[in-house]
C-alpha positions as CSV (number, residue, x, y, z in Angstrom):
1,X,85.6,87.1,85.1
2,X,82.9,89.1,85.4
3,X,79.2,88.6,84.2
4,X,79.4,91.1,81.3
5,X,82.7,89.2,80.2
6,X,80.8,88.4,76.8
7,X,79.4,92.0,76.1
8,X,82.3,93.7,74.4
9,X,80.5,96.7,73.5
10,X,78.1,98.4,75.6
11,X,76.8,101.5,77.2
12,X,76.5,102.4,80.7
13,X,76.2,105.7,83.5
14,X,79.2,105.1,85.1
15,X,82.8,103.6,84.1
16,X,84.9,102.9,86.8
17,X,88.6,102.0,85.9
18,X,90.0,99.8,88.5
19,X,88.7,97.4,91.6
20,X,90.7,98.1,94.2
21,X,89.3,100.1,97.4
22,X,88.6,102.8,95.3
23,X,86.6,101.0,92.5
24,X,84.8,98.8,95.6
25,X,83.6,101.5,97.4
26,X,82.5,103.7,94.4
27,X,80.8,100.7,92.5
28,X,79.0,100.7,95.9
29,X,78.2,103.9,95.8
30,X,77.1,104.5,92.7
31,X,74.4,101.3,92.7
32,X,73.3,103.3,96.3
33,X,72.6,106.0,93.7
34,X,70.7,103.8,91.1
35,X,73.0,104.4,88.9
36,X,74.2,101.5,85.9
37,X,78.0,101.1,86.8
38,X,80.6,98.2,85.3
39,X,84.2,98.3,86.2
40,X,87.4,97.4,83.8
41,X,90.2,96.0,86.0
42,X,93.4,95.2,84.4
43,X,94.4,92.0,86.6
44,X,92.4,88.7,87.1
45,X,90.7,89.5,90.8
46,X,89.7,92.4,93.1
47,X,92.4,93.9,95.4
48,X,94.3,96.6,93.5
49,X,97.7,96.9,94.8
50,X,96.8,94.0,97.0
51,X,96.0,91.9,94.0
52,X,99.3,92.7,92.3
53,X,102.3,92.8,95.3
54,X,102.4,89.3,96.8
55,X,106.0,89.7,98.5
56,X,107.2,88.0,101.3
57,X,106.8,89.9,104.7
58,X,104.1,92.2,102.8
59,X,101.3,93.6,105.4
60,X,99.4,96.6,105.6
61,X,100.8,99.7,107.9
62,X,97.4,101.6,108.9
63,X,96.3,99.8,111.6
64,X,92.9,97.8,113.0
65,X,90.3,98.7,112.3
66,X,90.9,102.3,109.9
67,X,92.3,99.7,106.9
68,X,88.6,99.0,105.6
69,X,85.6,100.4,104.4
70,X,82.8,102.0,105.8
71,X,80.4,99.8,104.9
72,X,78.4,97.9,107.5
73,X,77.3,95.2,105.8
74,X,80.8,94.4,105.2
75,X,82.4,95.1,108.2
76,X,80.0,93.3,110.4
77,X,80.7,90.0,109.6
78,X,84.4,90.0,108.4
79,X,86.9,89.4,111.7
80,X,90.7,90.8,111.3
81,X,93.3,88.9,112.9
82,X,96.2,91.2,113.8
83,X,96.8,94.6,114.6
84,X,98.1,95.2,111.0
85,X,97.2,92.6,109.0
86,X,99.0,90.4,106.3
87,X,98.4,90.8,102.3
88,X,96.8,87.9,102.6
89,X,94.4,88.6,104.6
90,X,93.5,91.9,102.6
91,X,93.0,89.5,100.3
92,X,90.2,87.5,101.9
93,X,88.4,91.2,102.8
94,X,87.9,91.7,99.2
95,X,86.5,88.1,98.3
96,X,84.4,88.8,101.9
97,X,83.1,92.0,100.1
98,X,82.7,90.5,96.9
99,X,80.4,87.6,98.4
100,X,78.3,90.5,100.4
101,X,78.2,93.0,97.7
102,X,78.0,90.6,94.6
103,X,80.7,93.1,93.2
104,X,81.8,91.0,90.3
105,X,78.7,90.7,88.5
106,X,80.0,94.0,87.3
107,X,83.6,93.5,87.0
108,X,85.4,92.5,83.6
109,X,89.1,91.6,85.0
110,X,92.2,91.0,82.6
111,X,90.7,94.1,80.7
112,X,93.4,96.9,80.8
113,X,92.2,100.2,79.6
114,X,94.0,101.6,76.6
115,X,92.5,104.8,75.6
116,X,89.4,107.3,76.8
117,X,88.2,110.2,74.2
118,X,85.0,112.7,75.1
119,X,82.5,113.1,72.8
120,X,81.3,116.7,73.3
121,X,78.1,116.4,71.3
122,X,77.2,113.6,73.3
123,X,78.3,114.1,76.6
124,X,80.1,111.1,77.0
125,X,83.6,108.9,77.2
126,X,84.5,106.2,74.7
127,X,86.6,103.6,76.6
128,X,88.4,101.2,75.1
129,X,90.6,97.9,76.8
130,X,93.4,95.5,75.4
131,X,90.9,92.8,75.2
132,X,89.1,94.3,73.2
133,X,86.1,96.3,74.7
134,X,84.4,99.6,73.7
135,X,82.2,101.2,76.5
136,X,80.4,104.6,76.7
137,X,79.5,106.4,79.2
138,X,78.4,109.9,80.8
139,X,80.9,109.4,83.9
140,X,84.3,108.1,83.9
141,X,86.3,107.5,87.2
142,X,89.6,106.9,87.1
143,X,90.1,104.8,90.5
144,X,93.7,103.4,89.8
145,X,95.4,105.2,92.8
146,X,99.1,106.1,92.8
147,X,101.2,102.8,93.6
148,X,100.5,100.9,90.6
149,X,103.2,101.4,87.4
150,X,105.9,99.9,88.4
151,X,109.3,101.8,88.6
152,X,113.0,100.6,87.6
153,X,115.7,102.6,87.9
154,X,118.0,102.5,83.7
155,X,121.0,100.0,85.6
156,X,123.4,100.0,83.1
157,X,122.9,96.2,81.5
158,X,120.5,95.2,83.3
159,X,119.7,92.4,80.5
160,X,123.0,91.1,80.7
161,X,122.1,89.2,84.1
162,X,121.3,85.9,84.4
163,X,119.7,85.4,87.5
164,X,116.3,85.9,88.5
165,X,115.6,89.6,88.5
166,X,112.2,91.0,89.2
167,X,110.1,94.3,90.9
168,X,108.6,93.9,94.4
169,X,105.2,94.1,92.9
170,X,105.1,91.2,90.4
171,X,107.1,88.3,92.5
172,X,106.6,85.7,90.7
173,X,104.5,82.7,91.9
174,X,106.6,80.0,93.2
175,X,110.1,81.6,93.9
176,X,111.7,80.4,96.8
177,X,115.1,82.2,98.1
178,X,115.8,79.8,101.0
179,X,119.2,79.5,100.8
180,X,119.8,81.7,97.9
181,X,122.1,84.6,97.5
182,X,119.5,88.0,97.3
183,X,119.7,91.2,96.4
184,X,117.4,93.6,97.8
185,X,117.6,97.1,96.1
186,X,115.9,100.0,98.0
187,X,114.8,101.0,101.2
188,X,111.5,102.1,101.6
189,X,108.2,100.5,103.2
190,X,108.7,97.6,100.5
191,X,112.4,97.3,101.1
192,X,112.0,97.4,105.0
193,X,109.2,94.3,105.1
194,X,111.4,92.2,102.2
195,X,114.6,92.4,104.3
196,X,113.0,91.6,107.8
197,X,111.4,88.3,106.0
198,X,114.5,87.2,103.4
199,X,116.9,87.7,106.1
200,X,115.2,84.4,107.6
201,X,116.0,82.7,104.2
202,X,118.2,83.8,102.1
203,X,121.8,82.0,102.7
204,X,123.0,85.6,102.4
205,X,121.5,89.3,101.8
206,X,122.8,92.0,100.3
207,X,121.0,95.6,100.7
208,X,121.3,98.4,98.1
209,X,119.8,101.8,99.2
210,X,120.6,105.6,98.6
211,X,120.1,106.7,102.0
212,X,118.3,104.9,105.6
213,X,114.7,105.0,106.1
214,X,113.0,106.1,109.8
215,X,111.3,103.4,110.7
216,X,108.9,103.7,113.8
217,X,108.1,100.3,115.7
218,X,105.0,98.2,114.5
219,X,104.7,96.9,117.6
220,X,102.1,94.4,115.5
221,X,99.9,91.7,117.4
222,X,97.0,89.3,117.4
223,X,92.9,90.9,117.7
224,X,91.0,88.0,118.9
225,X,87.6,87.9,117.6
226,X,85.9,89.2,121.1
227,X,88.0,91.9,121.1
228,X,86.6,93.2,117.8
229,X,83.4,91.7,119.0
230,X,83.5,94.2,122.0
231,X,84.9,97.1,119.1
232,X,82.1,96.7,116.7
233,X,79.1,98.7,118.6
234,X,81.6,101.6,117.9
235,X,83.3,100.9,114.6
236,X,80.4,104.2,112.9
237,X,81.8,106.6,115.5
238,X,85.5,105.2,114.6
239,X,85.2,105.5,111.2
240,X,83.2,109.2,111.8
241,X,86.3,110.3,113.9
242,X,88.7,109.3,111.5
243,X,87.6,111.5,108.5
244,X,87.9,114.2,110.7
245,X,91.2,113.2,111.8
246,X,94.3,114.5,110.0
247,X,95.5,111.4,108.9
248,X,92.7,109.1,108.8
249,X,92.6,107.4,112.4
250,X,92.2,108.7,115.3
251,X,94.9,109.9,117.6
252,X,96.0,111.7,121.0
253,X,97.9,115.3,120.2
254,X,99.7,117.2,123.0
255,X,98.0,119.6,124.5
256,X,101.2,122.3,124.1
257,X,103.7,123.3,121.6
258,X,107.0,121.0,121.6
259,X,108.4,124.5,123.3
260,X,106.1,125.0,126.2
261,X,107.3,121.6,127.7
262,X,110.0,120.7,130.1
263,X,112.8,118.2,128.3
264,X,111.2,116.2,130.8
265,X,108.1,116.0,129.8
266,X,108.7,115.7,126.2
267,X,110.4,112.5,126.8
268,X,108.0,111.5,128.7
269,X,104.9,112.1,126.1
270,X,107.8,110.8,123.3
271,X,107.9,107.4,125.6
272,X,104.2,106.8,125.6
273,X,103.7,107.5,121.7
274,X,107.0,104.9,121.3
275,X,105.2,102.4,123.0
276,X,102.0,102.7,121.5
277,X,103.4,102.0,118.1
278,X,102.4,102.3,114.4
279,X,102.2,105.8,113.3
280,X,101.5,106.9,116.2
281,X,105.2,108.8,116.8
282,X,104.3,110.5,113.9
283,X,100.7,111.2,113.7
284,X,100.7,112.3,117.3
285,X,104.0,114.6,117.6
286,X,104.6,117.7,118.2
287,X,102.8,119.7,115.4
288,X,106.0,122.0,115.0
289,X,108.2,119.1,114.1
290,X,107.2,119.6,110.1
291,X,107.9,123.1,110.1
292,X,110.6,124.1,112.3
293,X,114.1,122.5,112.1
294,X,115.3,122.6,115.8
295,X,111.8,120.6,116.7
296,X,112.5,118.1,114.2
297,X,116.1,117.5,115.4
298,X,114.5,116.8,119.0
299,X,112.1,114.6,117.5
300,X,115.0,112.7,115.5
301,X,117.5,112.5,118.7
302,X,114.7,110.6,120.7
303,X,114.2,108.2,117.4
304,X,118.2,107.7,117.2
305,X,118.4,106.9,120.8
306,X,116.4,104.9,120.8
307,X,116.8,102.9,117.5
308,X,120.8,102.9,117.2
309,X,121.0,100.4,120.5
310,X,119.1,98.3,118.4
311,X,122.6,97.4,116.1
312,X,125.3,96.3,117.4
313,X,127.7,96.1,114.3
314,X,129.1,100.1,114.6
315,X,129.7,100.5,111.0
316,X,125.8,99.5,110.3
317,X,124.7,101.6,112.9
318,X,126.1,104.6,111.8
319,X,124.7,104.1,108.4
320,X,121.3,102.9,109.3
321,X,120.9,105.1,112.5
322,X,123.5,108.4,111.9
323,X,123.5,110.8,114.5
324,X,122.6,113.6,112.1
325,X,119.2,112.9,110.7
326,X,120.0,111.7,106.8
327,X,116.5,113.8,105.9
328,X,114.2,115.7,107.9
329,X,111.9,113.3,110.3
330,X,108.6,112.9,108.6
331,X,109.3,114.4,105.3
332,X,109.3,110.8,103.4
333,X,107.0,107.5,104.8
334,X,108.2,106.1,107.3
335,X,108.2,102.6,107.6
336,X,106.9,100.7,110.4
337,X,108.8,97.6,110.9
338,X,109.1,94.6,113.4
339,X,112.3,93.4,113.9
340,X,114.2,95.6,110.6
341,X,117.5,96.5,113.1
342,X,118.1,93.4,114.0
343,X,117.9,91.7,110.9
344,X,120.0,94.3,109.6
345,X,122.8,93.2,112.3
346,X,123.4,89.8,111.6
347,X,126.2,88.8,109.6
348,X,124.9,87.4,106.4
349,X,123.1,90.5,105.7
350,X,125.1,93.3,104.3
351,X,124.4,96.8,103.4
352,X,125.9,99.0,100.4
353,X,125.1,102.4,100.6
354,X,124.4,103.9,97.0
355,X,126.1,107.1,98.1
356,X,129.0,105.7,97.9
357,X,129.2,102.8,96.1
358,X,127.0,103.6,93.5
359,X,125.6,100.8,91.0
360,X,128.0,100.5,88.0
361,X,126.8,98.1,86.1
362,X,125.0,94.1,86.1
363,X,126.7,91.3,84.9
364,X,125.8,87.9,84.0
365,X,125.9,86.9,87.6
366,X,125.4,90.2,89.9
367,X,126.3,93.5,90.3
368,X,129.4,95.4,90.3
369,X,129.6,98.8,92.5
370,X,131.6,102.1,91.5
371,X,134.2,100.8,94.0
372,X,135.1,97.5,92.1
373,X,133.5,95.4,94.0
374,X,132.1,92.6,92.5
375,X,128.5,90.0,94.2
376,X,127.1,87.6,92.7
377,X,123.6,86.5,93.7
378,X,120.5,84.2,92.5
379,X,118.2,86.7,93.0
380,X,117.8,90.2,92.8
381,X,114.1,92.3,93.9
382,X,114.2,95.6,92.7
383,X,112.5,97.6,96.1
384,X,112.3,100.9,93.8
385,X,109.1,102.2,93.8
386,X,106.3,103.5,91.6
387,X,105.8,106.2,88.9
388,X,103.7,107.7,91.9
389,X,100.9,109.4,91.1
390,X,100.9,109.9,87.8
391,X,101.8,106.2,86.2
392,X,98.6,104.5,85.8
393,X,96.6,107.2,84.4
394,X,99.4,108.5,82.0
395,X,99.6,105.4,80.2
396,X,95.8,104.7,79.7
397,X,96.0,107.2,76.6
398,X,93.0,109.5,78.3
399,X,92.8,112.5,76.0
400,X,91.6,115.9,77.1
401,X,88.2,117.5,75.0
402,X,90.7,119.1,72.8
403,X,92.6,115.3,71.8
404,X,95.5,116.5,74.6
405,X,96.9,113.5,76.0
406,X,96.8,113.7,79.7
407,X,100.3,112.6,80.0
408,X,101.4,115.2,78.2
409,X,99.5,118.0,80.0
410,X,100.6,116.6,83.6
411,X,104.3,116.6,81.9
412,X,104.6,120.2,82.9
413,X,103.3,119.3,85.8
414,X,100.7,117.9,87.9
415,X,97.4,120.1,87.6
416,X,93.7,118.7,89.5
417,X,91.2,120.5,91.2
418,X,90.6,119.3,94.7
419,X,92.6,116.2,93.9
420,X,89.3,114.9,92.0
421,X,88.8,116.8,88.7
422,X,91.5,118.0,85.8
423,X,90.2,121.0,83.5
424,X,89.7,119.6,80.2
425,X,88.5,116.4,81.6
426,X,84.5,116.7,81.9
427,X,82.5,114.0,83.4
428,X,86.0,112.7,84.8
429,X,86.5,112.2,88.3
430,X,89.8,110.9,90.2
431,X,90.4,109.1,93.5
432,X,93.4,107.9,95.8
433,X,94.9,110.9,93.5
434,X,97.8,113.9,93.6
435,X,97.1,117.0,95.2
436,X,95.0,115.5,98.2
437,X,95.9,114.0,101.3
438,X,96.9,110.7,99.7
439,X,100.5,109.9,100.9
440,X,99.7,111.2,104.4
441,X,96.6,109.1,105.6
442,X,95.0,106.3,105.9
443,X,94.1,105.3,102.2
444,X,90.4,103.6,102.4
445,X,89.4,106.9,104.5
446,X,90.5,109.6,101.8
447,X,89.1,107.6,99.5
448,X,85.8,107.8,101.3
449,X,85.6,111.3,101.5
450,X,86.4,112.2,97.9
451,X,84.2,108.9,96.2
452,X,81.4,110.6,98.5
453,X,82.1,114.3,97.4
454,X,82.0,112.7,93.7
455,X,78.7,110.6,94.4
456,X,77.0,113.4,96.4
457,X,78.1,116.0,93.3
458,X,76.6,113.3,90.5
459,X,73.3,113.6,93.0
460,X,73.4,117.1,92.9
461,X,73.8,117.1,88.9
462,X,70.7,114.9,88.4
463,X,68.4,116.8,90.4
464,X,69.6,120.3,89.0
465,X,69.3,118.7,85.6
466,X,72.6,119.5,84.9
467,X,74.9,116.8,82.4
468,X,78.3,118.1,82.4
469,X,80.9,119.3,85.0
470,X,84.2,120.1,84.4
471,X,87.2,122.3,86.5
472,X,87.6,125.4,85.9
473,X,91.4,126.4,84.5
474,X,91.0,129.4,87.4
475,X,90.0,126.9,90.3
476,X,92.6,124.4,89.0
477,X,95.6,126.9,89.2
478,X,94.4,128.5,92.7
479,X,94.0,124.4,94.1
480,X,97.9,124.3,92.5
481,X,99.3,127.6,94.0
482,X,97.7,126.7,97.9
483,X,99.4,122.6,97.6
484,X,102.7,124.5,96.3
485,X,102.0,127.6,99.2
486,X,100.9,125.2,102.1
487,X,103.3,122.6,101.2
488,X,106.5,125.0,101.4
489,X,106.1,126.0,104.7
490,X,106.8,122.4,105.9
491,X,109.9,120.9,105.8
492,X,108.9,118.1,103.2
493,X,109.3,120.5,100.6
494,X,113.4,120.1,101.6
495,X,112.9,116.4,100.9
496,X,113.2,114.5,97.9
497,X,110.9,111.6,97.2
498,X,108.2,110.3,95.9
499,X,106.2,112.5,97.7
500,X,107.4,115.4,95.1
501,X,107.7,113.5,92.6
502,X,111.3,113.5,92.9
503,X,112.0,109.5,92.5
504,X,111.5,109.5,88.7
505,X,114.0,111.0,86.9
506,X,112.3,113.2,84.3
507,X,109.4,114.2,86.6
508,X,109.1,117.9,87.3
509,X,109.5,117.9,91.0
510,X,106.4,119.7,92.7
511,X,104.4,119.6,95.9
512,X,101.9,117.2,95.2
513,X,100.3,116.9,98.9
514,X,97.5,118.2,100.6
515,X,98.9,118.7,104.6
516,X,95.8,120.6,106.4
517,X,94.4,117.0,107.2
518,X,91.4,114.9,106.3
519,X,88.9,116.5,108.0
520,X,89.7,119.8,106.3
521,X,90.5,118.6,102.9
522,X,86.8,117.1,103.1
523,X,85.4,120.7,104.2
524,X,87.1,122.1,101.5
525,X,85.8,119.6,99.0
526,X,82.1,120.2,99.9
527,X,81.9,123.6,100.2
528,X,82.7,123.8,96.7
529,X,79.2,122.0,95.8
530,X,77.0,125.1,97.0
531,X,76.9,127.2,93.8
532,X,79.3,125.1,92.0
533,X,82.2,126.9,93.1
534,X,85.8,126.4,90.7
535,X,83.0,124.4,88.4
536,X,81.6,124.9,84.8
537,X,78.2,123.3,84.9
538,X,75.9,122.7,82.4
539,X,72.5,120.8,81.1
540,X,72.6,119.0,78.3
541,X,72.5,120.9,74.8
542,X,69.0,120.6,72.8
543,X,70.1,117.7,70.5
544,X,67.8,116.4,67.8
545,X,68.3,112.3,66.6
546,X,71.9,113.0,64.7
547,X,73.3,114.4,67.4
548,X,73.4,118.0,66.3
549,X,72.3,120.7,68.6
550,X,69.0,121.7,67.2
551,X,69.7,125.7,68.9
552,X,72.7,125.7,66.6
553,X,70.2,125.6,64.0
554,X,68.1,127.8,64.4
């Protein structure tokens, strides 16, 4: 627990609500600022998402060394151990950061946030938490990221099973599938890394999924400490490069358009991106693959080719690797995986597509599909996802200056300005958030840029003597319209996922990502801090010991 465990009531500049990379790096910040800052983290150790999903197979896809903050006395002593590491080892980065930082001196964990109100008179947030805190504060920063509610799909009877049943994200400590029966419904990044591990130890395995992911190779492997030895001189420029990279690390892009090249030579390029792994296929392609449909179908074929030789069972192959691309290449995550295809092809795994079979209902022992089919099983992990984007803050009960809930206002439809601020929401800032280059990059480096935009615009505040910032309605709608206007010139906007909110049913579906890249996205954001641009600024009103603004009086 945190040092302030004992203080339930208290006052402070800054409240930060959650400690994963977001709430590290802006507690960080913000003491860099001299600034009074305590965080309220709803589970029992630093991490975030890290703290909560403990899977088996679970690893990080950005690879070494983007997946980390910028800060050197954290990153000079702490030695990665593979390309892309393990959850555990993400694990021991936080305590590493923790023991340089002394973060949780200002940490209370087990301390969910319940509810936020705005005092306008006072120019400041009223926090409260399920164990029973009340905080103030002039700054509130909701740092929760996107992949945090969990998200199960309404199976009918779902309580009648027996078995074990549980989401990806809370595996409970001590289960042991080893020859068990499992059930593994879904198929995204969390789906991908369950099956490649359970396949080693489940007696059988039974995959449920709507349609087949595009997984690019990992191609994962050990960094021995005097590699990153010889790396570290350079990690600054790195970590420089990378915010102004489009996604967040830096990679090599083609020199021409997919159309100025030979079949030849794209083959060629596509061979040496294959090869290099990671998200390299993607992040270095051919720009015109998002946008135009005959690009993407070249892109696919080379992806096809080279993945369906990877299966040998026909019937699996067609439905894991189809000759006609199942959604358009780079229009939903793709996975990175290490040995998915093949552990798809053995014969104790088996694979159910939802199209046609869809779930029917649970019974005390499995799960019976549309088509009468009938499997029992001892476990099942429900691979579904997150109420992206929205999930965490919507249930916090934040309410707007006018007692709006924000749930209720982002029903309609998601609305921020620059990914960082809502209108209505002074003195409220947002990170790892919608409407910013989130889903597309490397996390810990967005969340750089816009904790620094939010750190660098407090600063600003201060020494203009300003106490209050909010978006304006104007800027809000304009940040909207160019997302939904950008976003529908690429093919993603075809797509549904969890990208466009399309995964929860219920969700208006929107265009909820900024695609210009990093390096623009942070432009944007700063250029809005000379003259306050989309802003409403104030100073703080003339307020005599009751609280009453003493101008009003007169």
């Amino acid at each position: 627990m945190g040092s302030f465990q004992k203080d339930k009531t208290f006052h402070c500049d800054v409240i930060i609500v959650g400690a994963g990379f977001s709430g590290v790096y802006g507690l960080h910040r913000f003491r860099q600022l001299g600034l009074n800052v305590k965080v309220f983290e709803a589970g029992a150790d630093l991490g975030g998402v890290w703290y909560w999903n403990r899977y088996p197979g679970l690893r990080v896809d950005s690879e070494w060394p983007y997946y980390q903050l910028g800060i050197p006395e954290v990153w000079k002593d702490f030695y990665f151990t593979e390309r892309f590491p393990k959850g555990e080892e993400i694990r021991s980065y936080f305590d590493h950061a923790d023991k340089v930082l002394n973060l949780k001196k200002d940490i209370q964990f087990n301390a969910r946030v319940n509810s936020a109100t705005w005092d306008e008179t006072r120019l400041q947030w009223t926090v409260t938490t399920e164990a029973g805190h009340t905080a103030t504060a002039q700054y509130l920063c909701l740092f929760t990221g996107v992949l945090h509610r969990q998200y199960i799909p309404g199976f009918p009877d779902l309580g009648e099973y027996e078995g074990q049943v549980f989401h990806s994200a809370a595996w409970p400590e001590g289960v042991d599938v080893t020859g068990k029966r499992v059930a593994v419904i879904g198929a995204g990044a969390t789906g991908v890394q369950l099956v490649q591990e359970l396949s080693k130890r489940a007696s059988h395995l039974t995959l449920f999924l709507r349609r087949p992911p595009i997984c690019f190779p990992m191609r994962n492997r050990p960094i021995m400490p005097a590699e990153e030895e010889c790396w570290k001189p350079y990690y600054e420029l790195l970590f420089d490069a990378s915010r102004k990279s489009p996604i967040g690390f830096p990679v090599s892009r083609p020199t021409k358009g997919i159309y100025d090249v030979s079949e030849s030579e794209r083959n060629e390029y596509y061979e040496k991106l294959w090869k290099t792994g990671g998200f390299h296929f993607g992040a270095g392609n051919y720009p015109q693959i998002r946008v135009d449909k005959n690009a993407s179908r070249m892109a696919y074929a080379f992806w096809a080719k080279k993945t369906r030789v990877r299966i040998k069972d026909p019937i699996k192959r067609d439905l894991m690797v189809p000759l006609d691309p199942p959604f358009w290449i780079l229009t939903r995550r793709s996975p990175l995986e290490i040995d998915y295809y093949e552990s798809l092809d053995q014969d104790h795994v088996e694979i159910v597509s939802l199209a046609q079979a869809p779930i029917q209902k649970f019974t005390e022992r499995g799960i019976q599909t549309a088509d009468g089919k009938h499997r029992e099983f001892d476990n099942i992990v429900c691979a579904t996802g997150f109420e992206s984007f929205t999930g965490s803050v919507a249930t916090m009960n934040i309410q707007s200056k006018d007692g709006v809930y924000i749930k209720d206002i982002w029903a309609k439809g998601i609305r921020t300005y620059l990914g960082i601020l809502v209108h209505g929401f002074p003195n409220c800032f947002l990170s790892y958030s919608p409407q910013a280059p989130t889903v597309i990059a490397n996390g810990p480096t967005v969340l750089q840029c816009q904790i620094d935009f939010i750190v660098d615009a407090i600063a600003k505040m201060r020494a203009e003597n300003l106490e209050r910032i909010e978006a304006t309605a104007e800027a809000e709608e304009g940040w909207r319209q160019m997302i939904l206007e950008v976003g529908s010139k690429t093919l993603a906007a075809e797509t549904d996922s969890w990208w466009t909110a399309a995964n929860v049913p219920g969700q208006p579906r929107q265009f909820l990502t900024y695609v210009k890249g990093i390096g623009n996205y942070e432009t944007e954001c700063r250029a809005t801090l000379d003259g306050w641009k989309g802003f409403d600024v104030r100073e703080r009103p003339n307020c005599g010991k009751d609280g009453v603004d003493s101008k009003a009086t007169d």
